[in-house]
N, C-alpha and C positions, 0 to 999 in steps of 0.2 A: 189394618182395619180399613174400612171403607172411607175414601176423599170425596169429602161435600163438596167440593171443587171440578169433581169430573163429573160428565156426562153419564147418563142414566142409558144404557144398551142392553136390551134382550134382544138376541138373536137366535131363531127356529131355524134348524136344517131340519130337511123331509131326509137327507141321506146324502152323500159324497162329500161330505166335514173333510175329507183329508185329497180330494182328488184336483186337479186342474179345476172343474166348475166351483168353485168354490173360494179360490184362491181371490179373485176380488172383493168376494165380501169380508174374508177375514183380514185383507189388506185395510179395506175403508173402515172397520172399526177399531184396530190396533192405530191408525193415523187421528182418528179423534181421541186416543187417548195417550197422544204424545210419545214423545222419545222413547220415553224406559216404562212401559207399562207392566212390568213385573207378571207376566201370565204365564196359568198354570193350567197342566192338564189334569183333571181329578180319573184315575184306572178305576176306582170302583167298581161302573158298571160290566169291564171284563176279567174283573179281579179274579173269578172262579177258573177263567180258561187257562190251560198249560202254557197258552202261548201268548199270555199276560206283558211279561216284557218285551216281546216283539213288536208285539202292537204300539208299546208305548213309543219304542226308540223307532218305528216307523212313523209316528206322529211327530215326536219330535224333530224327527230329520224331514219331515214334510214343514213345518214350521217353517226351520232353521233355511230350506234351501228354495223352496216356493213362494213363500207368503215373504220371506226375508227377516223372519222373525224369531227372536228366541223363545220357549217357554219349556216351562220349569214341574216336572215329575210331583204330584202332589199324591203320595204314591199310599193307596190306603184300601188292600186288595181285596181285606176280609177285617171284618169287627173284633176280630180274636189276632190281631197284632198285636206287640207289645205296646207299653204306654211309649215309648222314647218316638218310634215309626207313629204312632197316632196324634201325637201331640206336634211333631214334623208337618205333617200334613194339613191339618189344623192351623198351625201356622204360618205357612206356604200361601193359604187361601187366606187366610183375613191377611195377609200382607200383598193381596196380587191386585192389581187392577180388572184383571179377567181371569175370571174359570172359563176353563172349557172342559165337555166332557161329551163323550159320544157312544161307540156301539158296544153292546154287549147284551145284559138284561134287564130290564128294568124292574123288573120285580127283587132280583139281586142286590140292585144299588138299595134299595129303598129298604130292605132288611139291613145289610152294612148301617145305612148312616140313621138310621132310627136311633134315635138317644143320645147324638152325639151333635157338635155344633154347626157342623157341613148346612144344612138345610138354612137353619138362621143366620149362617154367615151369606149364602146368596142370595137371600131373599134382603140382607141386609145393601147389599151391591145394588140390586135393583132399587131400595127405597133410599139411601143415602148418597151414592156415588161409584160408577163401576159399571161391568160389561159383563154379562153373564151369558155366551152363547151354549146351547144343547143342543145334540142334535142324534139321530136314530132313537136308539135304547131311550139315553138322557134323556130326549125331548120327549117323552116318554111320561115321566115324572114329573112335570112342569104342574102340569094341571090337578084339579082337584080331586080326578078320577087316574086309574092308569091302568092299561090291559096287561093282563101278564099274558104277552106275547110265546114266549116259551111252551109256558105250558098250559095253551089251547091250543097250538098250531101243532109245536113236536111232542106233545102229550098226551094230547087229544081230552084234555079237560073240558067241561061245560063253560061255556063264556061265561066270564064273570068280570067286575071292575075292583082294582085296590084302590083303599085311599091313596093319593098321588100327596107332594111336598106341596100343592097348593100355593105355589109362587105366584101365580097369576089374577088369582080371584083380588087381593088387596089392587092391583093394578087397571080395573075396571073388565080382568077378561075371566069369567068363572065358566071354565072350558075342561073339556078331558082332549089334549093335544093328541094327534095321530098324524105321527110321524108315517114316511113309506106308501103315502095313500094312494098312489096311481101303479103300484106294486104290479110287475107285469112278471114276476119268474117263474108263476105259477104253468104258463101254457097253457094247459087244456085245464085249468082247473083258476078259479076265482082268487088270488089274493091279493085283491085290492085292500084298503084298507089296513096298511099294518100287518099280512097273512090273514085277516080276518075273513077275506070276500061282505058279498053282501049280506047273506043270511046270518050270518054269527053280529055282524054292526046293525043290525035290525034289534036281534035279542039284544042287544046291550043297550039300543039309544031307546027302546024302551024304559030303560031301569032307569034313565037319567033324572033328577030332580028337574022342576019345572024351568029353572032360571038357566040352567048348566046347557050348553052345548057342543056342539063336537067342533075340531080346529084343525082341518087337514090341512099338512103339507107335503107336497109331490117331494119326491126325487129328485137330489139334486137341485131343491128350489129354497131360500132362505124367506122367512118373513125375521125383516129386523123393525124394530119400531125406539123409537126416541122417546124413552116415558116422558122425557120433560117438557117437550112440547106435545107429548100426545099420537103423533103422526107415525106413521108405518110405510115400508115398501114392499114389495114384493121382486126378489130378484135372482135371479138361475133359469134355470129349462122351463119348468110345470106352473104350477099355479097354486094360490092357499084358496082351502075351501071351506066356508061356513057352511055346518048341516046341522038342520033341527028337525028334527019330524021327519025321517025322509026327504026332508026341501033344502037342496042345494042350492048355494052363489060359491060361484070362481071369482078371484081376483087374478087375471092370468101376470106373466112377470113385466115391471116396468109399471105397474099399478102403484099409485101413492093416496094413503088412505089413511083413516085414523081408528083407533081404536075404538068409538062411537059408530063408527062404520062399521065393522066387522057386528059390533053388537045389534047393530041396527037390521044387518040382513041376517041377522039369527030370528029375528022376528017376525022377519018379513019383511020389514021396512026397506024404502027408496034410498040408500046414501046418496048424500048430494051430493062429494068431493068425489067420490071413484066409482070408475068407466069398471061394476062390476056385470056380472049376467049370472041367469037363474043356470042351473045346470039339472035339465031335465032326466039325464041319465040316472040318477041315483033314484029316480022312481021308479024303476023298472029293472027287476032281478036281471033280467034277460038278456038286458041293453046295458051292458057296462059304457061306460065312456073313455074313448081311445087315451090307449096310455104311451109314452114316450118310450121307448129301449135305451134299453143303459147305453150313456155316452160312448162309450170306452166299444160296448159291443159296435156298435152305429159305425164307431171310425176304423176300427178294423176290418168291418163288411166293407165299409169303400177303398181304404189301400185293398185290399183281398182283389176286388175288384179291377181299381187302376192295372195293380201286378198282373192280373190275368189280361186283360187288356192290349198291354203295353207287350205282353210277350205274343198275346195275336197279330202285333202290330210287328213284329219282329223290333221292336225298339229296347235295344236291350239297358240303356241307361235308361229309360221312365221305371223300366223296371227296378234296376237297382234300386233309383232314386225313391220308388214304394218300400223297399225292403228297407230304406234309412229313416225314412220318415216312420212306419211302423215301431223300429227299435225304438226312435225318440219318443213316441208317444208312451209305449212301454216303458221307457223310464220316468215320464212326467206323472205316470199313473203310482208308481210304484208305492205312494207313501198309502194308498186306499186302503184304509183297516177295513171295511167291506170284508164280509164274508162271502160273496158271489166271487164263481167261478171267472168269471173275466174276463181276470189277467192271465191263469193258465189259457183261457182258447185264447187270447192276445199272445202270449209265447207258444202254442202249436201252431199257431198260422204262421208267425215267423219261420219257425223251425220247417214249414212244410214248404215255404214258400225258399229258403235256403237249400234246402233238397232239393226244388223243380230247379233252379238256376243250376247247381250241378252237376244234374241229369243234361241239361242244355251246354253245360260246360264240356261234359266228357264227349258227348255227339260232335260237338265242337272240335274238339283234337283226334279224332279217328280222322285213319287214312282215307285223303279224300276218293283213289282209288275205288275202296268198299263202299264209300256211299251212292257213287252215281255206277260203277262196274253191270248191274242190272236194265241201268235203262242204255248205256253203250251198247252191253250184248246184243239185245235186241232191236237196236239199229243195225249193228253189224251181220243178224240175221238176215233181215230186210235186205241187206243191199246183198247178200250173198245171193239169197233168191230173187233179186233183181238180174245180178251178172248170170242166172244159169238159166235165166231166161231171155239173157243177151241182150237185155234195159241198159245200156249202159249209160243214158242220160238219166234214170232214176238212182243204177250205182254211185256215180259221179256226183248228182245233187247231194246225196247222203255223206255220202268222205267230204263233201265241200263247207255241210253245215257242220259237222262234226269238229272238222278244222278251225270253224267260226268260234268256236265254241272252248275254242283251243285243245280242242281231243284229234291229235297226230296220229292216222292208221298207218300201216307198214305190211302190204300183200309181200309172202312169200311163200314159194313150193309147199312149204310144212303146214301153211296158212296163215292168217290174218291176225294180226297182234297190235295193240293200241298203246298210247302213252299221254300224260298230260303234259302238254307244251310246258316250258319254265317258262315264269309269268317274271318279262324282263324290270328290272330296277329301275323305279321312278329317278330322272334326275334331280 
């Protein structure tokens, strides 16, 4: 059950819950909640996909080996598990100090735990004692609204809003959270907001009741806030974004606000405590406003880079030393339940970039003979038609560089035959 002793933690990921950006903030909420905080990961929201336990034991070993933390399978995939796995789960979470729970579908989880105590057990964390972070899908459900992202995006339904678990509204924030909001996978096509773009968040923040507003968070960016004192930060890559009406404010990261604030520039109003700005772009279909590229893509275009570099450079260790640091990052990535492509172009660039080194390897061990034998011949042409023009201070100059060069000629009756000097042993 919940400890009236602990600190009060909601924490919002916009996306990368499992990747290096991240790993500080789930370090500084696990250390406010001491030694043995008993946290649990709740699968619901990707209970549906085949590859359910991957995810999980990918998060777990992201815990376990980045953040340095244990947490504990609160494993409850579908609503039609038996009583013994339901009541497990169920129990798992009123005994943890932190749920967490993150990508999959949110319209999903929210069928699963309908009628069951999940909902009331974290709402009960956040009003009695405990840390409750969500983050993609999850953060998803937070609010009192929730998109079913699936299916408007790969369904092609009419936008529309679910009732959400409403965790927020008793908290002072009566918001439909959107997660994903600087969403750039789309390319040549709008999905900002959650896959939604602007035109489908336009239909929808219409339908919003008067008091309700929207609560972006970027990619890769956490809004955590201390119910007990009130205050909030904003911390990762992006920035959280209050939109009402079309009328956006950014908190960008490194922002420390309070939850009066955020409500305050849903209205329009001036916060007194944080350094926020109005974000004109969301008025204007046309004019999106610039969104960040995934981390992971960013640092791979610059090893990709270094290594092309390094090998213009003929520097063959900077190169290596790109193809080492590439690997490592790929393994620091690896716990990313992220459904983007990524990490495969992070391992083809590997793989392509271990291919070019030995392609350069094999040139490397051919007989030096074959490499330069083309540009010899025709010197050696040169100077023949030098001597049969009786030049023999142009002949001479040619066999002289040639020799500099350590390339030994040998005239005889039959004609003219070359060889590379042995390059003597250093003492």
């Amino acid at each position: 059950m919940a400890d009236e002793g602990l600190p009060r933690i909601l924490t919002i990921m916009g996306s990368g819950e499992t990747t290096p950006t991240m790993v500080r903030v789930h370090r500084a909420v696990f250390d406010r909640l001491g030694s043995s905080p008993g946290a649990v990961l709740l699968d619901t929201p990707y209970g549906f996909q085949e590859n359910a336990q991957d995810i999980s034991n990918r998060a777990v070993e992201y815990f376990r080996d980045s953040v340095g933390r244990p947490i504990t399978v609160a494993s409850l995939l579908s609503a039609d598990v038996d009583s013994l796995t339901r009541e497990t789960a169920i129990a798992r979470i009123r005994g943890a100090k932190l749920a967490f729970a993150g990508p999959g579908s949110p319209s999903y989880a929210l069928r699963q735990w309908e009628g069951t105590e999940i909902p009331r057990l974290l709402a009960d964390k956040l009003a009695r004692g405990g840390a409750v972070t969500m983050a993609s899908a999850a953060a998803l459900t937070l609010g009192r609204f929730t998109i079913p992202v699936y299916e408007i995006y790969k369904v092609g339904e009419d936008p529309r809003w679910l009732p959400g678990l409403d965790l927020l509204t008793p908290l002072g924030l009566p918001v439909a959270v959107v997660p994903h909001y600087d969403n750039a996978e789309g390319g040549n096509h709008d999905t900002r907001f959650c896959y939604l773009g602007e035109r489908r968040l336009r239909v929808l923040e219409a339908e919003l009741p008067l008091e309700v507003f929207i609560l972006g968070v970027d990619g890769h960016t956490a809004l955590v806030v201390d119910l007990d004192s009130g205050r909030a930060e904003v911390l990762g890559l992006g920035v959280v974004t209050v939109r009402k009406d079309g009328r956006s404010t950014v908190f960008p990261a490194g922002s420390s606000l309070t939850i009066a604030d955020l409500v305050a520039a849903a209205h329009g109003e001036s916060g007194a405590a944080v350094a926020a700005r109005p974000d004109r772009a969301a008025d204007a279909e046309a004019a999106p406003r610039a969104v960040e590229g995934h981390p992971l893509r960013d640092e791979v275009a610059r090893l990709d880079a270094v290594f092309g570099a390094s090998l213009d450079q003929c520097d063959a260790a900077a190169a290596v030393r790109a193809i080492l640091t590439l690997e490592e990052t790929i393994q620091a990535w690896a716990g990313d339940t992220d459904q983007s492509d990524a990490l495969a172009v992070a391992r083809s660039t590997l793989r392509s970039a271990i291919v070019c080194l030995g392609e350069l390897a094999t040139e490397g061990t051919r007989d030096p003979r074959e490499l330069i034998a083309p540009f010899v011949d025709a010197l050696l042409t040169e100077r023949l038609r030098a001597r049969a023009d009786r030049d023999w201070a142009a002949a001479d100059a040619i066999r002289d560089r040639l020799l500099a060069a350590g390339i030994e000629i040998h005239d005889a009756p039959e004609g003219t035959t070359w060889e590379l000097r042995a390059t003597e042993p250093v003492a």
